[in-house]
ROKE-983183 format. One record per atom (N, C-alpha, C): residue number from 0; residue in three letters; chain; atom name; x, y, z. Coordinates in steps of 0.2 Angstrom, whole numbers. Example, Ala and Ser with C-alpha at 12.3 -4.5 7.8 and 13.67 -1.06 7.14 Angstrom:
ROKE-983183
<num:0	residu:ALA	chaine:A	atome:N	c1:66	c2:-28	c3:39>
<num:0	residu:ALA	chaine:A	atome:CA	c1:62	c2:-22	c3:39>
<num:0	residu:ALA	chaine:A	atome:C	c1:66	c2:-16	c3:39>
<num:1	residu:SER	chaine:A	atome:N	c1:64	c2:-11	c3:35>
<num:1	residu:SER	chaine:A	atome:CA	c1:68	c2:-5	c3:36>
<num:1	residu:SER	chaine:A	atome:C	c1:64	c2:0	c3:39>
END
This chain:
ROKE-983183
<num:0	residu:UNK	chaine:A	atome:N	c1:-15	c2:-30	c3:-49>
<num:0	residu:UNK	chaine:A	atome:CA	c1:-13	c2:-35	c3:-44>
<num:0	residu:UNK	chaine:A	atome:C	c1:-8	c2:-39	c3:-48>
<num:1	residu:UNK	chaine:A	atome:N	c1:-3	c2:-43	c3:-44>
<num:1	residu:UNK	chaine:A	atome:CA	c1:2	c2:-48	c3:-47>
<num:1	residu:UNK	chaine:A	atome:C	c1:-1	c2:-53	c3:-48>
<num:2	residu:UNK	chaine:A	atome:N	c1:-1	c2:-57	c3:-54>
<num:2	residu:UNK	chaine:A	atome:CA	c1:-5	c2:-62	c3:-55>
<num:2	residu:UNK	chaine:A	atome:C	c1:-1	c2:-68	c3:-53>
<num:3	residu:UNK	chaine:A	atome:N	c1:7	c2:-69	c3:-49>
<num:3	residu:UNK	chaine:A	atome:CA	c1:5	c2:-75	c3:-48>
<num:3	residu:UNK	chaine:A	atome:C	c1:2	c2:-75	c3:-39>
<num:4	residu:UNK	chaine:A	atome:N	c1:0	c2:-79	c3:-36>
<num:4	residu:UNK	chaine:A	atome:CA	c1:-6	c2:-79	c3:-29>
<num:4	residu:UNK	chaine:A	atome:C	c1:-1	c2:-87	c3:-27>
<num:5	residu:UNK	chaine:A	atome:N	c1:4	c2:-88	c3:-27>
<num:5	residu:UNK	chaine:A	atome:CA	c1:6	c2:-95	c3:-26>
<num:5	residu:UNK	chaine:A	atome:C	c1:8	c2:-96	c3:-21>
<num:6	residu:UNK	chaine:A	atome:N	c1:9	c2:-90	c3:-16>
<num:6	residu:UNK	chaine:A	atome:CA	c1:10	c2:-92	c3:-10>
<num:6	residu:UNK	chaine:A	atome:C	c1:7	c2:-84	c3:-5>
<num:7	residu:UNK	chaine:A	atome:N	c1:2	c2:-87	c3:-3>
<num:7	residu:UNK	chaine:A	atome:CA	c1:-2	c2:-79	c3:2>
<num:7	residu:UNK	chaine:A	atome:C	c1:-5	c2:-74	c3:-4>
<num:8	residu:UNK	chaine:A	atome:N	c1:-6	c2:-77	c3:-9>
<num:8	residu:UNK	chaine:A	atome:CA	c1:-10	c2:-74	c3:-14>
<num:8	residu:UNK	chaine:A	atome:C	c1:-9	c2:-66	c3:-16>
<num:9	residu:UNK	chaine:A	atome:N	c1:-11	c2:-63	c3:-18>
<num:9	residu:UNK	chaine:A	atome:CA	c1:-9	c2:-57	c3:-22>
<num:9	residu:UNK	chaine:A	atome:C	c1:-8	c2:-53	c3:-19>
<num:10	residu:UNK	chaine:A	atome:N	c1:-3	c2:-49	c3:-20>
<num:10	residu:UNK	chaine:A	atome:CA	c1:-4	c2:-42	c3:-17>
<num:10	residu:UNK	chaine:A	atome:C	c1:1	c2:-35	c3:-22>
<num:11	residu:UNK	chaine:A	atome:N	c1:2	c2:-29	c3:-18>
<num:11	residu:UNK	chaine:A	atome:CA	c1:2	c2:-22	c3:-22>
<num:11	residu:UNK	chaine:A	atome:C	c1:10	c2:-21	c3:-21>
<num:12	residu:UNK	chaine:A	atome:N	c1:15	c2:-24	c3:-17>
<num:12	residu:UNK	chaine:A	atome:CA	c1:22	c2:-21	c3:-14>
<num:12	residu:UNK	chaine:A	atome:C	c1:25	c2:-18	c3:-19>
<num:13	residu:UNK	chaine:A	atome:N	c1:25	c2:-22	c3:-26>
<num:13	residu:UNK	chaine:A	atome:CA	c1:29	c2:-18	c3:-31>
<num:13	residu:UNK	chaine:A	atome:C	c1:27	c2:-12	c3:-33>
<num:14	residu:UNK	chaine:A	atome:N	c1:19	c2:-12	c3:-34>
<num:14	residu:UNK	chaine:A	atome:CA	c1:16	c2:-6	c3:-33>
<num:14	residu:UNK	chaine:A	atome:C	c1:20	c2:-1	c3:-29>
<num:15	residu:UNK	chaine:A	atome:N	c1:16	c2:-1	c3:-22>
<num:15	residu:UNK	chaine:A	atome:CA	c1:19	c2:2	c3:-19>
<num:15	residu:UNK	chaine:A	atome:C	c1:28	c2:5	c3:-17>
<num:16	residu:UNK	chaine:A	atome:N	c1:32	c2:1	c3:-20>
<num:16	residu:UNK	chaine:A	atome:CA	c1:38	c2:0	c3:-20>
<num:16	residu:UNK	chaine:A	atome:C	c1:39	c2:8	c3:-27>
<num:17	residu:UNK	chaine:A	atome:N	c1:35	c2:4	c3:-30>
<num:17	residu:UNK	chaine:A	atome:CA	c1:38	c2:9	c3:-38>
<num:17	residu:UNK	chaine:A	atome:C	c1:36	c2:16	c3:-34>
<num:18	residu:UNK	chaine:A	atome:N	c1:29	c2:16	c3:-31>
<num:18	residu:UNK	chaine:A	atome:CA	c1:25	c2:24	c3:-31>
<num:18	residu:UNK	chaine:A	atome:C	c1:28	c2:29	c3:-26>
<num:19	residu:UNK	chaine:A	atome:N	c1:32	c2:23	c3:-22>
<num:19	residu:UNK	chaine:A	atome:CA	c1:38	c2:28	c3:-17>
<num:19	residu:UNK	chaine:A	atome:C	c1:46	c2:30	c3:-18>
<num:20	residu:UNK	chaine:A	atome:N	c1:44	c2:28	c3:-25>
<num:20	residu:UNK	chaine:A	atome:CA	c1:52	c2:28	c3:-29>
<num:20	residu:UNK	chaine:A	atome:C	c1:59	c2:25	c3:-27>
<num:21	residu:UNK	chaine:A	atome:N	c1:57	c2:18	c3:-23>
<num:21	residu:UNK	chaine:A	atome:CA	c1:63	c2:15	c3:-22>
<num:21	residu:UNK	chaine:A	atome:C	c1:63	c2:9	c3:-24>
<num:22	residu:UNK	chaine:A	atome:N	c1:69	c2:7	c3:-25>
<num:22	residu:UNK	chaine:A	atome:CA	c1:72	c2:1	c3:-27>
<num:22	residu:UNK	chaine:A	atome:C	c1:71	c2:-4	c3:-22>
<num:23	residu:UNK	chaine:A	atome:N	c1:72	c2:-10	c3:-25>
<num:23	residu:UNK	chaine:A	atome:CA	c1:71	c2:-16	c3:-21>
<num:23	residu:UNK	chaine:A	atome:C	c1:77	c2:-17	c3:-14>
<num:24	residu:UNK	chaine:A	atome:N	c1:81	c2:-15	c3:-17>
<num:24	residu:UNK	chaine:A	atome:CA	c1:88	c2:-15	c3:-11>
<num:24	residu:UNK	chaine:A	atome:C	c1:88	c2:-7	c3:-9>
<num:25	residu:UNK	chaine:A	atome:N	c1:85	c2:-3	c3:-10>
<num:25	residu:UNK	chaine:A	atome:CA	c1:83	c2:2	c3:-5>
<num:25	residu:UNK	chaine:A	atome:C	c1:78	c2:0	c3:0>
<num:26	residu:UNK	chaine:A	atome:N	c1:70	c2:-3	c3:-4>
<num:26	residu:UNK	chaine:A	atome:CA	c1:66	c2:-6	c3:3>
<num:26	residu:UNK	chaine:A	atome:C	c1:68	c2:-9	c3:9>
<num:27	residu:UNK	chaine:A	atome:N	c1:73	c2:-15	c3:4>
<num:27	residu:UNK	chaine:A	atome:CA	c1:77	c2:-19	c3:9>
<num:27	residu:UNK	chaine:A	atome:C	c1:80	c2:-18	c3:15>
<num:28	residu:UNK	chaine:A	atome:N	c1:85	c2:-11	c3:14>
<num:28	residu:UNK	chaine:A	atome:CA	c1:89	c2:-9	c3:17>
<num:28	residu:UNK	chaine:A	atome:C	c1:85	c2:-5	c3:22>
<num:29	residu:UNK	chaine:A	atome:N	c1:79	c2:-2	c3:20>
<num:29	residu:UNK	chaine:A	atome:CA	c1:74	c2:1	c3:26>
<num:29	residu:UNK	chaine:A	atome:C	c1:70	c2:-3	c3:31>
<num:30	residu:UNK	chaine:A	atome:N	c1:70	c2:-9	c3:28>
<num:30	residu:UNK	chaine:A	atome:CA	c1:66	c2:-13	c3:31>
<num:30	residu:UNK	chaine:A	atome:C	c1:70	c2:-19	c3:33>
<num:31	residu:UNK	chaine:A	atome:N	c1:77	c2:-18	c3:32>
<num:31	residu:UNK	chaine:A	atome:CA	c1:79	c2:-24	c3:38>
<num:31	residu:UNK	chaine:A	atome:C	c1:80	c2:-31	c3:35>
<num:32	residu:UNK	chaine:A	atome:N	c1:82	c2:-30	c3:28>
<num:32	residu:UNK	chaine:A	atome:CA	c1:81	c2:-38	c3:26>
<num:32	residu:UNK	chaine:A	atome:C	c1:85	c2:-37	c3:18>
<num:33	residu:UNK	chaine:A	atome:N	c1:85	c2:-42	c3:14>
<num:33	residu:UNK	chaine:A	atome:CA	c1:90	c2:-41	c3:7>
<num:33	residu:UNK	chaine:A	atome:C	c1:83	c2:-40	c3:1>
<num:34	residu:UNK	chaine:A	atome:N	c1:86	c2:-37	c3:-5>
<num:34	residu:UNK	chaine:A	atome:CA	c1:82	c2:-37	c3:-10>
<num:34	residu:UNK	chaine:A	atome:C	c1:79	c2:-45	c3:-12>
<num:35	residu:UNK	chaine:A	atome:N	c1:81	c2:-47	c3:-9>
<num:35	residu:UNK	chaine:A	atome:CA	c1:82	c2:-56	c3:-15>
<num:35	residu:UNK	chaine:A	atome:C	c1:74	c2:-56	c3:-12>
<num:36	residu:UNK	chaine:A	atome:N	c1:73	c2:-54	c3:-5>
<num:36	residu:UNK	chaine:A	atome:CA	c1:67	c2:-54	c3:-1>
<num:36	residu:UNK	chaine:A	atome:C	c1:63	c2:-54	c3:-3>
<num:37	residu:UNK	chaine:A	atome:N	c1:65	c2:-47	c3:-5>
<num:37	residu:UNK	chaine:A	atome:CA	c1:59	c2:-40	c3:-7>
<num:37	residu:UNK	chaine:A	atome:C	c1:57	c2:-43	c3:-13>
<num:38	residu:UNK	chaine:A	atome:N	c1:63	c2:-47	c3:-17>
<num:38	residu:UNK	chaine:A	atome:CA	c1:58	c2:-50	c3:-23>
<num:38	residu:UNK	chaine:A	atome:C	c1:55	c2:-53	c3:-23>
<num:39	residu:UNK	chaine:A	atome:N	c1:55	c2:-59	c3:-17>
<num:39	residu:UNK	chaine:A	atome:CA	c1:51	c2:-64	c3:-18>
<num:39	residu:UNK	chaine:A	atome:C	c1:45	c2:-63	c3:-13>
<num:40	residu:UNK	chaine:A	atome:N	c1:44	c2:-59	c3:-10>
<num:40	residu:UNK	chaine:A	atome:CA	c1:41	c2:-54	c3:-7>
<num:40	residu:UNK	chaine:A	atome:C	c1:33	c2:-52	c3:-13>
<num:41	residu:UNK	chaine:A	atome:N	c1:38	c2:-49	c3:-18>
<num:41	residu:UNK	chaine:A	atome:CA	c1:34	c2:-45	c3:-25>
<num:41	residu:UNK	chaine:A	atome:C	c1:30	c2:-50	c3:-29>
<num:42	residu:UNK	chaine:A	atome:N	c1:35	c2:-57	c3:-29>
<num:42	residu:UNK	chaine:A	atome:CA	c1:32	c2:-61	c3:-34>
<num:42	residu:UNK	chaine:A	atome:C	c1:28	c2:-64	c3:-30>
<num:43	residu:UNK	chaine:A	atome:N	c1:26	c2:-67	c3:-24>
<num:43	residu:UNK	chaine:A	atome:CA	c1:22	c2:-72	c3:-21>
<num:43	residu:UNK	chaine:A	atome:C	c1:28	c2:-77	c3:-21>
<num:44	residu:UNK	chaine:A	atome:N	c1:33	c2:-79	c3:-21>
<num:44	residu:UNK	chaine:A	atome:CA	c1:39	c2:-84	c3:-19>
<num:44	residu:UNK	chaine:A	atome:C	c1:37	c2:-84	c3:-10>
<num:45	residu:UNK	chaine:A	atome:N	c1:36	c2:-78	c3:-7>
<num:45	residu:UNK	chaine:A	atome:CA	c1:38	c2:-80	c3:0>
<num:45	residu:UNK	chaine:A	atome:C	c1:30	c2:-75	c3:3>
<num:46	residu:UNK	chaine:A	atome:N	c1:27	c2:-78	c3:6>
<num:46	residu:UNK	chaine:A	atome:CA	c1:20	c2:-76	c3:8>
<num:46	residu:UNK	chaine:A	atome:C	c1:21	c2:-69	c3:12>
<num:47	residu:UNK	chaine:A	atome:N	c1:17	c2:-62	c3:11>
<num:47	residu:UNK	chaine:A	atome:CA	c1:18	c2:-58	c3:13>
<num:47	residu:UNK	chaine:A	atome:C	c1:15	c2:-57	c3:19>
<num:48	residu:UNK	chaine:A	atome:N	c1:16	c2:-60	c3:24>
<num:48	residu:UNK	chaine:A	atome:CA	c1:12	c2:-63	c3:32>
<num:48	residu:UNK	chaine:A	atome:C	c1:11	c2:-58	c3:35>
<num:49	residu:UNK	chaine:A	atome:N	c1:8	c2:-55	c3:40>
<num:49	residu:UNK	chaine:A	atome:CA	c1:6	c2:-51	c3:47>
<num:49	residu:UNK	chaine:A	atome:C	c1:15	c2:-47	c3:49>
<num:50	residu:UNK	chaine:A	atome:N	c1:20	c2:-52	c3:49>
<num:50	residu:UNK	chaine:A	atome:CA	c1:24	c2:-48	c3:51>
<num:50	residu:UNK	chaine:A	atome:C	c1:28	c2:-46	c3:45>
<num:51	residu:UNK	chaine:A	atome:N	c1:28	c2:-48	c3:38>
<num:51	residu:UNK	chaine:A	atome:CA	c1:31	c2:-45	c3:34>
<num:51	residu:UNK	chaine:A	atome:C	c1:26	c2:-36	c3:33>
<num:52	residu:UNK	chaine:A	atome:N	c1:21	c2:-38	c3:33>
<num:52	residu:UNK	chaine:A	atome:CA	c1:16	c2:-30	c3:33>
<num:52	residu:UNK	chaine:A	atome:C	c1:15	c2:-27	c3:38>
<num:53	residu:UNK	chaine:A	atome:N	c1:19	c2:-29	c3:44>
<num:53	residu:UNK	chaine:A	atome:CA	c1:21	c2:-23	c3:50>
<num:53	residu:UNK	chaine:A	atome:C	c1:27	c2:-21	c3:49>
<num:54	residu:UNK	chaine:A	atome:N	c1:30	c2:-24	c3:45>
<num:54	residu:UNK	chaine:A	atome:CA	c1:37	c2:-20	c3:44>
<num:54	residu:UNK	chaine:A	atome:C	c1:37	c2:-16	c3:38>
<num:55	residu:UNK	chaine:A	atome:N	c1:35	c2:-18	c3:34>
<num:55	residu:UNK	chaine:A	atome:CA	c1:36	c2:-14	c3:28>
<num:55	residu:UNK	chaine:A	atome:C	c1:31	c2:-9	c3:26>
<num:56	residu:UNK	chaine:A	atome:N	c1:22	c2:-11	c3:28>
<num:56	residu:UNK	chaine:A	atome:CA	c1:19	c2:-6	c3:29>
<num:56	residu:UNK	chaine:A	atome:C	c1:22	c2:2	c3:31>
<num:57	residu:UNK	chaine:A	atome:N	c1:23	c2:3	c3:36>
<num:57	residu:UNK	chaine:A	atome:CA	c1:27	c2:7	c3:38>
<num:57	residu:UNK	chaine:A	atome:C	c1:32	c2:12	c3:33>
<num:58	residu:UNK	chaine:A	atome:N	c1:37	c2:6	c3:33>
<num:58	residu:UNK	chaine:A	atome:CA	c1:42	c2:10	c3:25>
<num:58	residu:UNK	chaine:A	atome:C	c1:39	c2:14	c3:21>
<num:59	residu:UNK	chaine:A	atome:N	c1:34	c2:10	c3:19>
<num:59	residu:UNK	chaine:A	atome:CA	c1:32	c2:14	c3:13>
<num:59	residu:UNK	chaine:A	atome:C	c1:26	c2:19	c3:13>
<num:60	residu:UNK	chaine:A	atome:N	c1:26	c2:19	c3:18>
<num:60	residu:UNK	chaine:A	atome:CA	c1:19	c2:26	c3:23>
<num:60	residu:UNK	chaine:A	atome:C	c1:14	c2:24	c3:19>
<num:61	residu:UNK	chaine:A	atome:N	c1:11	c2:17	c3:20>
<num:61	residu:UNK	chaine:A	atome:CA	c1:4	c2:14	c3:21>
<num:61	residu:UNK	chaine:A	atome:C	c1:3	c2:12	c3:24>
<num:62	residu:UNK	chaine:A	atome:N	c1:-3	c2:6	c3:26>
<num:62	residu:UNK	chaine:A	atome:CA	c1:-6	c2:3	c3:29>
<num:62	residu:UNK	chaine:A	atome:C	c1:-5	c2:-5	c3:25>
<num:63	residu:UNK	chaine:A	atome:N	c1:-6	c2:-8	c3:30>
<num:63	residu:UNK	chaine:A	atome:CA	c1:-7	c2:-17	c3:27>
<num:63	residu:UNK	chaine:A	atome:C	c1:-10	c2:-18	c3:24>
<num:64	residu:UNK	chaine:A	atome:N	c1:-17	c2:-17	c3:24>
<num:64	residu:UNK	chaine:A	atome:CA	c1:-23	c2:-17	c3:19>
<num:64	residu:UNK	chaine:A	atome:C	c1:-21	c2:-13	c3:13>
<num:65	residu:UNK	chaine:A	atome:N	c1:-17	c2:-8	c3:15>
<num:65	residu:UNK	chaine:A	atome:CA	c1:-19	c2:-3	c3:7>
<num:65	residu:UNK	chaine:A	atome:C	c1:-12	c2:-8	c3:4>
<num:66	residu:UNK	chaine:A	atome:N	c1:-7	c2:-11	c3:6>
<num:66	residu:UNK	chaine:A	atome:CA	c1:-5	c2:-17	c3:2>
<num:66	residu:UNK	chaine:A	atome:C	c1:-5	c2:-20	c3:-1>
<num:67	residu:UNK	chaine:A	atome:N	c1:-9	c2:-27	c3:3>
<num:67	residu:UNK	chaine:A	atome:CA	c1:-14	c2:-32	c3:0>
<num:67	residu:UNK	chaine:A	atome:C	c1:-20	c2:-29	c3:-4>
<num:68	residu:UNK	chaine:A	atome:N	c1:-23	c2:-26	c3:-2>
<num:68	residu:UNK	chaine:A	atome:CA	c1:-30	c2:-21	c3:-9>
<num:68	residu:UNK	chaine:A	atome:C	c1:-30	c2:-17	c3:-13>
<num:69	residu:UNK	chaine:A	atome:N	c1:-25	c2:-14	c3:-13>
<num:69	residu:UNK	chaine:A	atome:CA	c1:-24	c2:-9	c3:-19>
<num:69	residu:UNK	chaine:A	atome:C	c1:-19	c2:-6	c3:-20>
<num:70	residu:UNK	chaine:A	atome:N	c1:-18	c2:-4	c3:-28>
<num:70	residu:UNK	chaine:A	atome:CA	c1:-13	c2:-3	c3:-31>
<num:70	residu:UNK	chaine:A	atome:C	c1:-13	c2:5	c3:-31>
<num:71	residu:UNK	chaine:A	atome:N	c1:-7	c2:9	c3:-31>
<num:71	residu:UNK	chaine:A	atome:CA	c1:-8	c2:17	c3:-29>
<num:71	residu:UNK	chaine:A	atome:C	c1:-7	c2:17	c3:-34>
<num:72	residu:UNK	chaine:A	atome:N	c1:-8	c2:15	c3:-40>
<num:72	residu:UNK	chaine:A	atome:CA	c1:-8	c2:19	c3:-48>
<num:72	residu:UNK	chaine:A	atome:C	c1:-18	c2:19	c3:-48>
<num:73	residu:UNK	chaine:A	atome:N	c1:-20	c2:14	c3:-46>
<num:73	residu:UNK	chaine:A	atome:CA	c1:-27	c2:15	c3:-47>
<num:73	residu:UNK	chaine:A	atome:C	c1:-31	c2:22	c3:-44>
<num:74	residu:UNK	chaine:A	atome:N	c1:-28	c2:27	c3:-39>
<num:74	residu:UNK	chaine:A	atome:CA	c1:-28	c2:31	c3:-37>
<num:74	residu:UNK	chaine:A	atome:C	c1:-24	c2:35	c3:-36>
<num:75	residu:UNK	chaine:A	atome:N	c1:-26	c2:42	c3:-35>
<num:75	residu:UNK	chaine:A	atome:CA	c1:-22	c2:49	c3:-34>
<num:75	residu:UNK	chaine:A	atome:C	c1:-16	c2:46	c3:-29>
<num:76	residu:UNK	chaine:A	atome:N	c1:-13	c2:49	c3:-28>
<num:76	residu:UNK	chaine:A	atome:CA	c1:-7	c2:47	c3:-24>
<num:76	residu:UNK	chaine:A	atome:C	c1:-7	c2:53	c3:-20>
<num:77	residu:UNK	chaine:A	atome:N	c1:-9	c2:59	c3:-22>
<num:77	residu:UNK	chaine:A	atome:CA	c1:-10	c2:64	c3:-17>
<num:77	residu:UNK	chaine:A	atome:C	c1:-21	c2:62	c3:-12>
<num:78	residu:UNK	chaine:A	atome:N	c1:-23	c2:58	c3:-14>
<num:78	residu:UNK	chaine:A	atome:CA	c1:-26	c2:56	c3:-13>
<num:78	residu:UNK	chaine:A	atome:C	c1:-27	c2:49	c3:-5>
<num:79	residu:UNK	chaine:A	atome:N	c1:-22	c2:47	c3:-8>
<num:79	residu:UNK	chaine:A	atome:CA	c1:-19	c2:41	c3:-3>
<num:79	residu:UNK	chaine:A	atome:C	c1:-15	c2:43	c3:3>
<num:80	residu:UNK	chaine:A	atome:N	c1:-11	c2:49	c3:1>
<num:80	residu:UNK	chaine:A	atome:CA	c1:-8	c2:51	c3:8>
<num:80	residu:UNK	chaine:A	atome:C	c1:-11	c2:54	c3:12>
<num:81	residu:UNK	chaine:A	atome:N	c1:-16	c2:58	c3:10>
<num:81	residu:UNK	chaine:A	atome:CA	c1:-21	c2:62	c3:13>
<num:81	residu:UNK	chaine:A	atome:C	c1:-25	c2:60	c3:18>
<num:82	residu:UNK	chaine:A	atome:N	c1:-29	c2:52	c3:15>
<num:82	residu:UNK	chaine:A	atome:CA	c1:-33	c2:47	c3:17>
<num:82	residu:UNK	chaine:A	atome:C	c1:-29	c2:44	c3:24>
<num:83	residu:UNK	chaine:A	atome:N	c1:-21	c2:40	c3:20>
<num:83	residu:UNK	chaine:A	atome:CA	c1:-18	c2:38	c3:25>
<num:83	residu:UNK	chaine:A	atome:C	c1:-15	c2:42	c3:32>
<num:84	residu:UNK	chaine:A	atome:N	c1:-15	c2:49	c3:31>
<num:84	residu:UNK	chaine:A	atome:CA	c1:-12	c2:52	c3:36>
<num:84	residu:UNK	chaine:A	atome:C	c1:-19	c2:55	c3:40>
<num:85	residu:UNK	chaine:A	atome:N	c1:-24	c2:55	c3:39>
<num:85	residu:UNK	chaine:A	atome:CA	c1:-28	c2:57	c3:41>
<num:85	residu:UNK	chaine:A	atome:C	c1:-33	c2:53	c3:48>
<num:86	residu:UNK	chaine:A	atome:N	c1:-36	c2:58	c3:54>
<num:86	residu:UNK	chaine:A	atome:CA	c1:-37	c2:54	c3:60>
<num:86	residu:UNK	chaine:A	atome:C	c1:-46	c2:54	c3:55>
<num:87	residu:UNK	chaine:A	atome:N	c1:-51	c2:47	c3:60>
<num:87	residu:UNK	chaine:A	atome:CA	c1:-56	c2:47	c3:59>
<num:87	residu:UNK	chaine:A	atome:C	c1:-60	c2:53	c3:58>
<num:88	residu:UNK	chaine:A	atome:N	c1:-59	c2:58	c3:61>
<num:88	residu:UNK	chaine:A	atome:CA	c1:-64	c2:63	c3:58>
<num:88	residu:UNK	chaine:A	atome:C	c1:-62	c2:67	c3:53>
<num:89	residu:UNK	chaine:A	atome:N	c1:-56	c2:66	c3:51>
<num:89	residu:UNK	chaine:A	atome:CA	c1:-53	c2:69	c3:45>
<num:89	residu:UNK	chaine:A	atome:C	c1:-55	c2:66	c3:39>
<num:90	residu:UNK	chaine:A	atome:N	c1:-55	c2:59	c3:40>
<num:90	residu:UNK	chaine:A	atome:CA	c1:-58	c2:55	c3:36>
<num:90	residu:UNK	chaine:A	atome:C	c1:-65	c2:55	c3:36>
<num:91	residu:UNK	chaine:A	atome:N	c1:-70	c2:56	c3:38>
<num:91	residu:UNK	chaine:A	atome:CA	c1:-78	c2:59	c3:37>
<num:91	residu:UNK	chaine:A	atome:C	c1:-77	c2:63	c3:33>
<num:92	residu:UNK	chaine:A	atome:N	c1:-74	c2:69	c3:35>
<num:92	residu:UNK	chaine:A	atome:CA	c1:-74	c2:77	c3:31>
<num:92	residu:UNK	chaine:A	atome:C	c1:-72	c2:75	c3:25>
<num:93	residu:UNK	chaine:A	atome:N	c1:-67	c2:72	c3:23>
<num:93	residu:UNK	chaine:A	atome:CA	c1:-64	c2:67	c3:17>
<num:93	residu:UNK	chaine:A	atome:C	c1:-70	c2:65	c3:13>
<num:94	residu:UNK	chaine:A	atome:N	c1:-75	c2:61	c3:15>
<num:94	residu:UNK	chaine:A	atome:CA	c1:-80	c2:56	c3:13>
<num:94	residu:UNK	chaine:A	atome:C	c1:-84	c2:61	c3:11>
<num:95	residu:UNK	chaine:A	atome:N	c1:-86	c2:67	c3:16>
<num:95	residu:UNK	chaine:A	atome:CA	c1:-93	c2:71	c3:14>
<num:95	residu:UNK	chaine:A	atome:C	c1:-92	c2:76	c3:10>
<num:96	residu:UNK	chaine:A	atome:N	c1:-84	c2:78	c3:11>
<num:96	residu:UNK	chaine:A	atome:CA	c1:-81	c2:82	c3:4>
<num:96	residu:UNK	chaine:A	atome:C	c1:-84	c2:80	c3:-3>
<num:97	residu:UNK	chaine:A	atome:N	c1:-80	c2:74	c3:-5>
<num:97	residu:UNK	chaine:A	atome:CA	c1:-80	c2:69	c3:-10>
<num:97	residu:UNK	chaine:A	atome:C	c1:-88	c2:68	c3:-11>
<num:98	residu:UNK	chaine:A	atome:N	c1:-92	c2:67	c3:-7>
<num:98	residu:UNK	chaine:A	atome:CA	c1:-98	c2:66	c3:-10>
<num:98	residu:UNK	chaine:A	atome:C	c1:-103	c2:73	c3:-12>
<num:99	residu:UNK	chaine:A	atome:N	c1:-100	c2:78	c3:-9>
<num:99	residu:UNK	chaine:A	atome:CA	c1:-103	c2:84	c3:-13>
<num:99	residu:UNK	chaine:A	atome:C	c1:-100	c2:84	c3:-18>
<num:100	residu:UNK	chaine:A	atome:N	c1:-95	c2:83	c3:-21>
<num:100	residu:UNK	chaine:A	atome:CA	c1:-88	c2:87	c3:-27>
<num:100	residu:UNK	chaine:A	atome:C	c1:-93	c2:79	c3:-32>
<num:101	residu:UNK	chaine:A	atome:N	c1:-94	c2:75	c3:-30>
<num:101	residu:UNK	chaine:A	atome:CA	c1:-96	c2:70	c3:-36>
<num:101	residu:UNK	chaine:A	atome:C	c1:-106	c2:70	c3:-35>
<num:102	residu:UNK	chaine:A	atome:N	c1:-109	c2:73	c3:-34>
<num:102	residu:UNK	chaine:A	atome:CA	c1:-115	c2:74	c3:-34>
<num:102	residu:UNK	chaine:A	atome:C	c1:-119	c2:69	c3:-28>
<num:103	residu:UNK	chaine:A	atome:N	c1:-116	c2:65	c3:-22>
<num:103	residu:UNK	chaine:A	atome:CA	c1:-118	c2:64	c3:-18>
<num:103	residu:UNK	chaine:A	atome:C	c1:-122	c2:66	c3:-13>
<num:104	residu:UNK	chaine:A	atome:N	c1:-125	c2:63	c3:-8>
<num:104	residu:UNK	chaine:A	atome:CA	c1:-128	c2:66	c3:-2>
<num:104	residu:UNK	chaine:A	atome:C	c1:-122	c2:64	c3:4>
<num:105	residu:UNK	chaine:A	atome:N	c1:-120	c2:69	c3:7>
<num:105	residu:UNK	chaine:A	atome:CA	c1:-116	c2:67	c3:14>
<num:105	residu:UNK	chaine:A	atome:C	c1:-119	c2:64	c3:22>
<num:106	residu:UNK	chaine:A	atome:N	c1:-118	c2:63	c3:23>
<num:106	residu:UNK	chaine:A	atome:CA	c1:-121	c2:60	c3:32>
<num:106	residu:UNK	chaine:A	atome:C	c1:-124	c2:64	c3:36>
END
């Protein structure tokens, strides 16, 4: 997570930003606004609100939440696109897979 939280508190863009191998002024340019944004965006200079996460979620083929909570180095990356592109029952199947393959019980 970024350690500065000085405005809308922490979040993953740069994360995500690096994992989908673009630059700041390529973000920019997909999402409609300047790098200087997207910087202060990364750093917490400029709160990453409800409508900055409907625009850029998108770009970088996540969710808002998987912005704000987690970092895709912490996880497989073929793991996250899977999860993400996946409907509700596909994600069960996901879950109860996972829980055989790691010694769990499934549903």
């Amino acid at each position: 997570m970024d350690d500065d939280d000085s405005n809308g508190g922490p979040n993953h863009l740069r994360a995500w930003r690096e994992h989908r191998g673009l630059t700041q002024e390529q973000l920019a340019d997909l999402a409609g606004t300047t790098h200087q944004v997207i910087g202060y965006l990364e750093r917490g200079r400029t709160q990453l609100s409800a409508k900055w996460l409907r625009k850029l979620a998108p770009v970088l083929d996540t969710t808002a939440g998987m912005l704000l909570d987690h970092d895709p180095r912490d996880v497989s990356a073929d793991i996250i696109d899977m999860w993400t592109h996946a409907n509700l029952k596909e994600r069960q199947q996901l879950v109860d897979l996972a829980k055989v393959v790691v010694g769990g019980k499934s549903r």
